[in-house]
MARBA-3410 file (N, C-alpha, C, O; in Angstrom, 1 decimal):
174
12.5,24.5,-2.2,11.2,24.0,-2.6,11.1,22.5,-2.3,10.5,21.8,-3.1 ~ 11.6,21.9,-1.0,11.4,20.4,-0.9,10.0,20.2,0.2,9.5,19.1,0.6 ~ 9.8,21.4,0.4,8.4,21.1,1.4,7.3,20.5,0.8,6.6,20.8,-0.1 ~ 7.3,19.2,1.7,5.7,18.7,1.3,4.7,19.3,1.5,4.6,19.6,2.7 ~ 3.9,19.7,0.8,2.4,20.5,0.9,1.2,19.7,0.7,1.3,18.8,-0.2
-0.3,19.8,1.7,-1.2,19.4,1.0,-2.2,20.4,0.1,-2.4,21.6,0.5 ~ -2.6,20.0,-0.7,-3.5,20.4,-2.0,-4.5,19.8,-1.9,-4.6,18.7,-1.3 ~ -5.1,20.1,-2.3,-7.0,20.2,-3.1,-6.5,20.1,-4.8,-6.3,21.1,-5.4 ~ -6.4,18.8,-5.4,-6.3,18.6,-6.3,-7.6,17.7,-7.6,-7.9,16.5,-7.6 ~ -7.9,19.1,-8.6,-8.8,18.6,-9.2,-8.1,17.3,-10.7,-7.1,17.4,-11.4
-9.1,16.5,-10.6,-8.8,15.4,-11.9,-10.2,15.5,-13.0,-11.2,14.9,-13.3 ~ -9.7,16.7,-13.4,-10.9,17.0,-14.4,-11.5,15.9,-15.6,-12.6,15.6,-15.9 ~ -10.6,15.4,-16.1,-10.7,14.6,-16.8,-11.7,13.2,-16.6,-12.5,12.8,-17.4 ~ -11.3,12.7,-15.3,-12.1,11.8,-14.2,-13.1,12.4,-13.8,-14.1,11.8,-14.1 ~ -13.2,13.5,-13.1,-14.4,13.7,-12.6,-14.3,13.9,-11.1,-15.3,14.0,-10.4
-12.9,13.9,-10.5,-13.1,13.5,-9.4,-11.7,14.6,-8.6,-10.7,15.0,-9.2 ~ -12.0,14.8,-7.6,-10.8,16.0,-6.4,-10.6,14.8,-5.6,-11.5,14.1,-5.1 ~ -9.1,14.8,-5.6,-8.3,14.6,-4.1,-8.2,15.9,-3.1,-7.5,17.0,-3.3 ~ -9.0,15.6,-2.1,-8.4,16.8,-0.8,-7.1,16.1,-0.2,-6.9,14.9,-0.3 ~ -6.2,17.3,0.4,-5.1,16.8,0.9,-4.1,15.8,0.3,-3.5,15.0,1.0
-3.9,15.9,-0.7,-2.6,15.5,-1.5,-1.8,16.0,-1.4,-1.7,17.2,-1.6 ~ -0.7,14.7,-1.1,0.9,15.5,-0.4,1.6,15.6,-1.4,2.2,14.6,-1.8 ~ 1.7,16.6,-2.0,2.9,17.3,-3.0,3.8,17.8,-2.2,3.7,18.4,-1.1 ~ 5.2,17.4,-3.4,6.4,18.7,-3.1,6.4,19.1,-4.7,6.3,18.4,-5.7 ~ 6.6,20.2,-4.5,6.8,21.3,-5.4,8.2,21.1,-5.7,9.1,21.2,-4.8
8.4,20.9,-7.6,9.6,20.6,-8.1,10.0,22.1,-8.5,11.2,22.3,-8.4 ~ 9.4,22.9,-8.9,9.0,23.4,-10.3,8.1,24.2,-10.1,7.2,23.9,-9.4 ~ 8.2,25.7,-11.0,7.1,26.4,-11.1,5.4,25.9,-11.1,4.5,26.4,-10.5 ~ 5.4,25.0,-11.9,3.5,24.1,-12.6,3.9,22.5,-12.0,2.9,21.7,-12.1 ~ 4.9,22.2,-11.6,5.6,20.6,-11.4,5.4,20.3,-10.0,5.3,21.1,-9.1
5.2,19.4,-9.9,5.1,18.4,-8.5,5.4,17.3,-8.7,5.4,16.7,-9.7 ~ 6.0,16.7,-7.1,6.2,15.5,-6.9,5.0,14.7,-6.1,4.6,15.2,-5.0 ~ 4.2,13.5,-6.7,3.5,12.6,-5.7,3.8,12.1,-4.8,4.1,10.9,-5.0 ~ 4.0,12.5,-3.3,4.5,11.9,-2.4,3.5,10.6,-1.9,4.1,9.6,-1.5 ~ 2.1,10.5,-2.0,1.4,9.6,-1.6,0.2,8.9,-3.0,0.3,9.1,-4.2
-0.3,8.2,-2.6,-0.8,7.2,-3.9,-2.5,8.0,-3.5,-3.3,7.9,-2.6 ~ -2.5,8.8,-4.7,-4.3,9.0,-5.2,-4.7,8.0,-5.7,-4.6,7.7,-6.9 ~ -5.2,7.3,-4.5,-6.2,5.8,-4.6,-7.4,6.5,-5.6,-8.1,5.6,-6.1 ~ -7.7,7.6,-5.9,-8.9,7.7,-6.8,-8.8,8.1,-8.1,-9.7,8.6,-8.6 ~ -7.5,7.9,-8.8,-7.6,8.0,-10.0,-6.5,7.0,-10.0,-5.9,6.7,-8.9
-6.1,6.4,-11.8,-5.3,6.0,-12.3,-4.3,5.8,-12.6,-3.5,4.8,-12.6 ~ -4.4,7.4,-13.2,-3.6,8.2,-13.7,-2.3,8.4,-13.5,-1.5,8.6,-14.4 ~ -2.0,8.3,-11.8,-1.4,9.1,-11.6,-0.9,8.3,-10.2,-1.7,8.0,-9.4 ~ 0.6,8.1,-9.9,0.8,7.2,-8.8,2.1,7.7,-7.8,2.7,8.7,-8.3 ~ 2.4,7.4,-6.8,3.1,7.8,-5.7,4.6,7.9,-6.3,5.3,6.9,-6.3
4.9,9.4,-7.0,6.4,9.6,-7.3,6.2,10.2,-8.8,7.1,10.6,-9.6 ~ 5.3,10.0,-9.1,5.0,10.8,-10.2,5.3,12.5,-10.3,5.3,13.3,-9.4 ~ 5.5,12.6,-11.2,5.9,14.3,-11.4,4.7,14.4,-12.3,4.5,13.8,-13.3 ~ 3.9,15.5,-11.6,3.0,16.1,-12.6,2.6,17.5,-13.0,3.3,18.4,-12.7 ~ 1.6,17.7,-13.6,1.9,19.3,-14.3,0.4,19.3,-13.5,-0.4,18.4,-13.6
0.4,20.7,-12.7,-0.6,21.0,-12.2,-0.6,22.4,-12.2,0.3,23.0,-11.6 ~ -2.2,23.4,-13.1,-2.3,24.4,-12.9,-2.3,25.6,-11.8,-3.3,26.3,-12.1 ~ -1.7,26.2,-10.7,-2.4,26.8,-9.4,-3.6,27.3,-9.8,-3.7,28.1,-10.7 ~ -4.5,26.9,-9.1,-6.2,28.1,-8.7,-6.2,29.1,-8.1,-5.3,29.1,-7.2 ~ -7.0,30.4,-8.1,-7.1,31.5,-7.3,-7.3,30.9,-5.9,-6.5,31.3,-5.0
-8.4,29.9,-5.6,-8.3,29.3,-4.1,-7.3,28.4,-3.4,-7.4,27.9,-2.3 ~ -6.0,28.3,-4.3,-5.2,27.6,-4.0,-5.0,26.4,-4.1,-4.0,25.9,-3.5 ~ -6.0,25.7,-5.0,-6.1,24.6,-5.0,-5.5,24.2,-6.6,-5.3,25.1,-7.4 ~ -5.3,22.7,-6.9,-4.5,22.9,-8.4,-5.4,22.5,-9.6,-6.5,22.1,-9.4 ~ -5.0,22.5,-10.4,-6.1,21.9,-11.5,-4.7,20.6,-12.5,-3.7,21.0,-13.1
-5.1,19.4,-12.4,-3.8,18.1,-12.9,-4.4,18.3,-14.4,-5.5,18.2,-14.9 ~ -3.2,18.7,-14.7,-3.0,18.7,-16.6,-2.6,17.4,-17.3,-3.0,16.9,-18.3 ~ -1.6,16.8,-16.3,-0.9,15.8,-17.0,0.3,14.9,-16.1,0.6,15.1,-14.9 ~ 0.7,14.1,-16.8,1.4,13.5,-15.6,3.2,13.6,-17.1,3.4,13.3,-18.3 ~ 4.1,14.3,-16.1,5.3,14.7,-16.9,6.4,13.3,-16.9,7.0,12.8,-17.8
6.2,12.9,-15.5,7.3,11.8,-15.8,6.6,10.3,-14.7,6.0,10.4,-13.6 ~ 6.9,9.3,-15.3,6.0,8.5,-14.3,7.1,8.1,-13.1,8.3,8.4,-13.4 ~ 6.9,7.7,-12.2,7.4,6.9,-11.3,8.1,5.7,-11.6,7.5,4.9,-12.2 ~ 9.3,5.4,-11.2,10.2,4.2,-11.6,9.9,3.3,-10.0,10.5,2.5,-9.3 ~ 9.0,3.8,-9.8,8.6,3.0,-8.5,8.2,1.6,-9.3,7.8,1.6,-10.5
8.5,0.4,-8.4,7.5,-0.9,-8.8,6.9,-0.3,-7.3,7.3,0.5,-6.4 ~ 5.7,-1.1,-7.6,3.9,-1.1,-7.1,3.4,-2.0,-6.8,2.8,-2.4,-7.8 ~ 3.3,-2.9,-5.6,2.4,-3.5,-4.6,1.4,-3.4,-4.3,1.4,-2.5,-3.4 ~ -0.2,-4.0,-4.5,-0.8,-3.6,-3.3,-1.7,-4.8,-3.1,-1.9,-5.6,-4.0 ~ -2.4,-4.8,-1.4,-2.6,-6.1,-1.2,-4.1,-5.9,-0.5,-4.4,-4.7,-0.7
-5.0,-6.5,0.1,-6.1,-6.5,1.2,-5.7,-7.7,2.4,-5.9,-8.9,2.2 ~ -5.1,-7.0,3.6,-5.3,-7.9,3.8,-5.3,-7.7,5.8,-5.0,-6.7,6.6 ~ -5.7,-9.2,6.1,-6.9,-8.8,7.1,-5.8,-8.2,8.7,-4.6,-8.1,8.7 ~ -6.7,-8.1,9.6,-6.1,-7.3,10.5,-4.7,-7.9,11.4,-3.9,-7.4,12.1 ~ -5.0,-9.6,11.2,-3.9,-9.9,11.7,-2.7,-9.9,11.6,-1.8,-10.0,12.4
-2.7,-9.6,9.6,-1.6,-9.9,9.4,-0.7,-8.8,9.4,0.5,-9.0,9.3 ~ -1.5,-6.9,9.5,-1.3,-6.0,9.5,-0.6,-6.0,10.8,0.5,-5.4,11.0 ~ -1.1,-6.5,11.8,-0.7,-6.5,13.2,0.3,-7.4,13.6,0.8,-7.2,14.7 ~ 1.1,-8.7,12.6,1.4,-9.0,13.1,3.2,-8.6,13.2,3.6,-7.7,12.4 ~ 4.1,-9.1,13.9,5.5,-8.9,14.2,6.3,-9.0,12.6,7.2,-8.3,12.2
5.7,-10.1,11.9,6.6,-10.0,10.6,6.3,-8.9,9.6,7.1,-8.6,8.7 ~ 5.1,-8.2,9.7,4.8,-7.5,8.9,5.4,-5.9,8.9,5.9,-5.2,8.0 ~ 5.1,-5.8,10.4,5.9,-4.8,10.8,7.3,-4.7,10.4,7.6,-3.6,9.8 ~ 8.2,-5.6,10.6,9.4,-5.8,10.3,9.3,-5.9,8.7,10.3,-5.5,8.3 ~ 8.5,-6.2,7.7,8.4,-5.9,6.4,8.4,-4.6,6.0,8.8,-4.3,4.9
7.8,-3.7,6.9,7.7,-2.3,6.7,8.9,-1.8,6.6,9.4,-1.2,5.6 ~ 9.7,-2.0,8.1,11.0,-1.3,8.4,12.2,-1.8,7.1,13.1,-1.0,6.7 ~ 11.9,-3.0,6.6,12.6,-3.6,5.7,12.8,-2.5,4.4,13.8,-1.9,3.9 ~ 10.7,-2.4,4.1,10.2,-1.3,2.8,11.4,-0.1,3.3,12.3,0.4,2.5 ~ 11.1,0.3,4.5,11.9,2.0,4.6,13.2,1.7,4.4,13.7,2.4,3.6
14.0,0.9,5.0,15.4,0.6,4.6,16.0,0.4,3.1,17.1,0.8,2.8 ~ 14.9,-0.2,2.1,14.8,0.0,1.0,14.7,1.1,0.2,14.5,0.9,-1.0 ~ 14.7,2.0,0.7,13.8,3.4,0.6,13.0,3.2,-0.1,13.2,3.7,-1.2 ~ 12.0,2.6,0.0,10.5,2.4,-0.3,9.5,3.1,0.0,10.0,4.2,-0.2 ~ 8.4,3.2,0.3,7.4,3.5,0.9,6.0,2.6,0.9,5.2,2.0,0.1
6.2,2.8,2.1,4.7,2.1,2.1,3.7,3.0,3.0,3.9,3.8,3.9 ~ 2.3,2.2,2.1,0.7,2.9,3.1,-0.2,2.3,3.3,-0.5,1.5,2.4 ~ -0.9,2.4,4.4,-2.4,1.2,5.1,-3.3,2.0,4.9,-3.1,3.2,5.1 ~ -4.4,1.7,4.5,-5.7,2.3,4.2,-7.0,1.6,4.2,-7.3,0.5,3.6 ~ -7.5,2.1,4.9,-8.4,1.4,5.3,-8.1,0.5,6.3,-8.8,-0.5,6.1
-7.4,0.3,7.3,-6.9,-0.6,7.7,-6.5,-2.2,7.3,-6.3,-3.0,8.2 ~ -6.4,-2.3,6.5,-6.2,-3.7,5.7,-5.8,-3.3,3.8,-5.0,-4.2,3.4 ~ -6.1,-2.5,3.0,-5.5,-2.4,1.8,-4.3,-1.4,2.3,-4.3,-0.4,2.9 ~ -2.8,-2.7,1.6,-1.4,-1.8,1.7,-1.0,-1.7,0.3,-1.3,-2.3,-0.7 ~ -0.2,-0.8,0.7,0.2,-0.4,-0.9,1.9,-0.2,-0.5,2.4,0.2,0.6
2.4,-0.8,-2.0,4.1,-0.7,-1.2,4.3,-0.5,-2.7,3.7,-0.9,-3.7 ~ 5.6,0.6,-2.6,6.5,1.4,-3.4,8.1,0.7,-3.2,8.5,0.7,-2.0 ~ 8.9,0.1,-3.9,9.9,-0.2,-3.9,10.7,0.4,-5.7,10.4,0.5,-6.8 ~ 12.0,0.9,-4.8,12.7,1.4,-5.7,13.0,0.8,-7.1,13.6,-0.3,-6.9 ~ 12.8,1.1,-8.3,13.5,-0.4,-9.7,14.3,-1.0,-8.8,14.7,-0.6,-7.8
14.6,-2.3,-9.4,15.7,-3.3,-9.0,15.8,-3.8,-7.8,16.7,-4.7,-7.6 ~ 14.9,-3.3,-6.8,15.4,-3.8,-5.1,14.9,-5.0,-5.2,14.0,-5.2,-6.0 ~ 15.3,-5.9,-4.4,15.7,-7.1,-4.4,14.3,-7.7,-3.5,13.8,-8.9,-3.5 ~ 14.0,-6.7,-2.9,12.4,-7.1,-1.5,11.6,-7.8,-2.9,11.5,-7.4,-4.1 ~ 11.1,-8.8,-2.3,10.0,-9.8,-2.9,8.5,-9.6,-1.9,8.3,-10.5,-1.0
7.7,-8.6,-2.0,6.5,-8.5,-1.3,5.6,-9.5,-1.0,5.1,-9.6,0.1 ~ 5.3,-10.3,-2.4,4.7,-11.3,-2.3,5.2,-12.7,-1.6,4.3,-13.4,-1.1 ~ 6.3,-13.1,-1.7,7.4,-13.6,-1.0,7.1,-13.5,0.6,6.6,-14.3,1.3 ~ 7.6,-12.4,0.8,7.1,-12.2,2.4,6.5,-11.6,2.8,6.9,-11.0,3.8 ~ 5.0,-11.6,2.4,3.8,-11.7,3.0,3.4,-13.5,2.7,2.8,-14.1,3.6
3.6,-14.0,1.7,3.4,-15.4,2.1,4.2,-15.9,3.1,3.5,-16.6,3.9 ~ 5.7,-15.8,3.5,5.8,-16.2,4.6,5.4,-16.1,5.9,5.5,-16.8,6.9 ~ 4.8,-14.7,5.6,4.6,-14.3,6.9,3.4,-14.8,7.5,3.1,-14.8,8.7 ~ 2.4,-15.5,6.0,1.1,-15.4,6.4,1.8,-17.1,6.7,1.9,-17.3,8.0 ~ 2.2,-18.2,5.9,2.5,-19.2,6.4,3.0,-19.2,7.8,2.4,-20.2,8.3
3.9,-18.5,9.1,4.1,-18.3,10.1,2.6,-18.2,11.0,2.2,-18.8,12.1 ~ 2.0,-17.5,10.4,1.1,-17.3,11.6,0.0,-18.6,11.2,-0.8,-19.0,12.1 ~ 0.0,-19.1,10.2,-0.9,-20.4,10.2,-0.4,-21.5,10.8,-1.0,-22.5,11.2 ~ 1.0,-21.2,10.8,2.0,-22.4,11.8,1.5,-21.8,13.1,1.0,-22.6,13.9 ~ 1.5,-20.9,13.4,1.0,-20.8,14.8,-0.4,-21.1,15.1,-0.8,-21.8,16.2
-1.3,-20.7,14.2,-2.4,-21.0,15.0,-2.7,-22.4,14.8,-3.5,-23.0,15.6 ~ -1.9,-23.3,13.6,-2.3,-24.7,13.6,-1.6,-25.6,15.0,-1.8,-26.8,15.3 ~ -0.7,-24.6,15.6,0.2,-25.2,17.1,-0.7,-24.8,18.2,-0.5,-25.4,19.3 ~ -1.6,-24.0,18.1,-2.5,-23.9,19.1,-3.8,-24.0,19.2,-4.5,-23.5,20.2 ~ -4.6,-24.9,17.4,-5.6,-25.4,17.4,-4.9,-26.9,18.3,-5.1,-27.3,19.4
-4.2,-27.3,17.4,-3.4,-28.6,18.3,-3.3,-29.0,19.3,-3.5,-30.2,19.5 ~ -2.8,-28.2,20.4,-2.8,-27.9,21.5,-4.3,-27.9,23.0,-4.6,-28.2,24.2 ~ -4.7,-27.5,22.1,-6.3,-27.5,23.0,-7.2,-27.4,22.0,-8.0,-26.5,22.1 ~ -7.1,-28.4,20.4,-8.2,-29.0,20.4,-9.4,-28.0,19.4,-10.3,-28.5,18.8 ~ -9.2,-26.7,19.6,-10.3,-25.8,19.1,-9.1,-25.0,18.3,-7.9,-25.0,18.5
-10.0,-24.2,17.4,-9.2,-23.1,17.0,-9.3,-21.4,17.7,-10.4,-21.0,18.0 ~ -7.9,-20.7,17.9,-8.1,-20.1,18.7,-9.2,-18.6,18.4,-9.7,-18.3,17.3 ~ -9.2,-17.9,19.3,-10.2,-17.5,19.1,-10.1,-16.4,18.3,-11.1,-15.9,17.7 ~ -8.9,-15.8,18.1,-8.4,-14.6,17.4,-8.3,-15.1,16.0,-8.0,-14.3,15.1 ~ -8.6,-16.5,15.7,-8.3,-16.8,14.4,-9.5,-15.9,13.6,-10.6,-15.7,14.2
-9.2,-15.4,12.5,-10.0,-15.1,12.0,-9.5,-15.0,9.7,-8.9,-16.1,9.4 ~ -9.6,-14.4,8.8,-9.1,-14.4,7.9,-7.9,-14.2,7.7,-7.5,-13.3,8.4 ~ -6.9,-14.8,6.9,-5.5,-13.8,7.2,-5.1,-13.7,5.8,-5.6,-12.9,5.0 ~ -4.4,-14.6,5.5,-4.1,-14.4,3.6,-2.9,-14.9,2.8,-1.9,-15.3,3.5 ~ -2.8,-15.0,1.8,-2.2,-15.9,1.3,-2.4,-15.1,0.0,-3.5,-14.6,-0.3
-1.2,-14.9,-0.9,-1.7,-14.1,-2.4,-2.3,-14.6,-3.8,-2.5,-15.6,-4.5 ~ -2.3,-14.1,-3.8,-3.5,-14.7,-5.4,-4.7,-15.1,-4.8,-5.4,-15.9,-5.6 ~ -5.0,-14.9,-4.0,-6.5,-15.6,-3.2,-6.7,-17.4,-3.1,-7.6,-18.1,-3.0 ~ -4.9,-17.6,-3.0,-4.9,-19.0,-2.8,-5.6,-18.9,-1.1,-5.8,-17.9,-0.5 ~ -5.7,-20.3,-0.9,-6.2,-20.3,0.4,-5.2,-21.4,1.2,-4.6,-22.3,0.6
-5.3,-21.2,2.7,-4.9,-22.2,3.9,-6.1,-22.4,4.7,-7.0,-21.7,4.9 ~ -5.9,-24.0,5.0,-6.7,-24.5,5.8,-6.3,-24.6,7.4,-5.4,-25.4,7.2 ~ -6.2,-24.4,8.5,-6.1,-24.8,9.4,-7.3,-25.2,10.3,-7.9,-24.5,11.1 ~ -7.5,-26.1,10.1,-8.9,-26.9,11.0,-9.9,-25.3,11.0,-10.3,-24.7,10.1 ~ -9.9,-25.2,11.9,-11.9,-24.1,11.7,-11.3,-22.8,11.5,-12.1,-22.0,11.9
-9.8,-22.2,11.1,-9.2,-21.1,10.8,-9.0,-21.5,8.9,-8.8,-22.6,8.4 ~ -9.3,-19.9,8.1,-9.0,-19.9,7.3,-7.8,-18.9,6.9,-7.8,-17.9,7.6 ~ -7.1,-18.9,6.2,-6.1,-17.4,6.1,-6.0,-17.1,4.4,-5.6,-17.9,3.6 ~ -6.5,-15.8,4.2,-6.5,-15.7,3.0,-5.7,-14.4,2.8,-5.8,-13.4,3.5 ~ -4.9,-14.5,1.7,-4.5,-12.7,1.3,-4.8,-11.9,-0.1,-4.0,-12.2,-1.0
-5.5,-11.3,-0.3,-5.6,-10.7,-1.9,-5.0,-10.0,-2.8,-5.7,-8.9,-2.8 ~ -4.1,-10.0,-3.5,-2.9,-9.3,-4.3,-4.4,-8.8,-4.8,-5.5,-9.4,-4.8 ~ -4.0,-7.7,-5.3,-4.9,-6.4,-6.0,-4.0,-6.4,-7.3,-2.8,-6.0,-7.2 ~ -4.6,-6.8,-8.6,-3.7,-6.6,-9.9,-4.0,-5.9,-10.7,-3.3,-5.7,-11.7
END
């Protein structure tokens, strides 16, 4: 039973269905949250929960049995910083950790790190975001204008950087 499956899962309580939630099936009524239902609260990426089967196949969420010992990240943040080389390499970091991470929307990430791992997210997305403001402040410098790809980037807690007509911002989501 370690196959991930997707479901049609109702949150009666909320008012609200996830289509396509990736469960694995622990258990007869039990599942595991493989991905984060951004639409309820309840209920988060690694959670084990009690879910009724439907005649159509789809489940009905009773309850949540055990929570996730995951710690929980999540950020908005803009396209450069998603794109750039350190970020990436933050990811591979997250999986080496056996973490998980997910992009949605293209700019809100959401990161899963195991209790105790040592990865500081906010840590290195500030570095990362400080790197790329060293760059673009090396090539406003340079010729004078800011470049053209500058655009928002980020910095957590909604602190801000100045680089001459570039701003870089990042938004921890709490």
């Amino acid at each position: 039973m370690d196959d991930m499956l997707e479901f049609k899962v109702t949150f009666e309580a909320d008012g609200v269905t996830a289509n396509n939630l990736l469960l694995t099936r622990v258990d007869h009524n039990l599942y595991s949250v493989e991905e984060t239902p951004v639409i309820v609260d309840c209920v988060s990426y690694k959670d084990i929960i009690e879910a009724d089967l439907q005649p159509d196949g789809s489940l009905m969420f009773r309850r949540v049995v055990k929570k996730s010992e995951m710690q929980t990240y999540d950020f908005v943040l803009a396209k450069e910083v998603v794109d750039s080389e350190g970020f990436t390499s933050l990811l591979d970091r997250i999986t080496e950790a056996e973490g998980h991470w997910e992009i949605l929307f293209e700019g809100w990430v959401l990161i899963h790190l195991p209790s105790g791992c040592k990865l500081d997210p906010n840590q290195e997305l500030d570095d990362i975001c400080n790197k790329l403001i060293r760059a673009s402040s090396s090539l406003t410098s340079h010729n004078g204008a800011a470049p053209a790809s500058s655009k928002h980037l980020g910095k957590t807690e909604s602190a801000r950087h100045r680089s001459r007509e570039s701003s870089f911002i990042v938004v921890k989501i709490k």
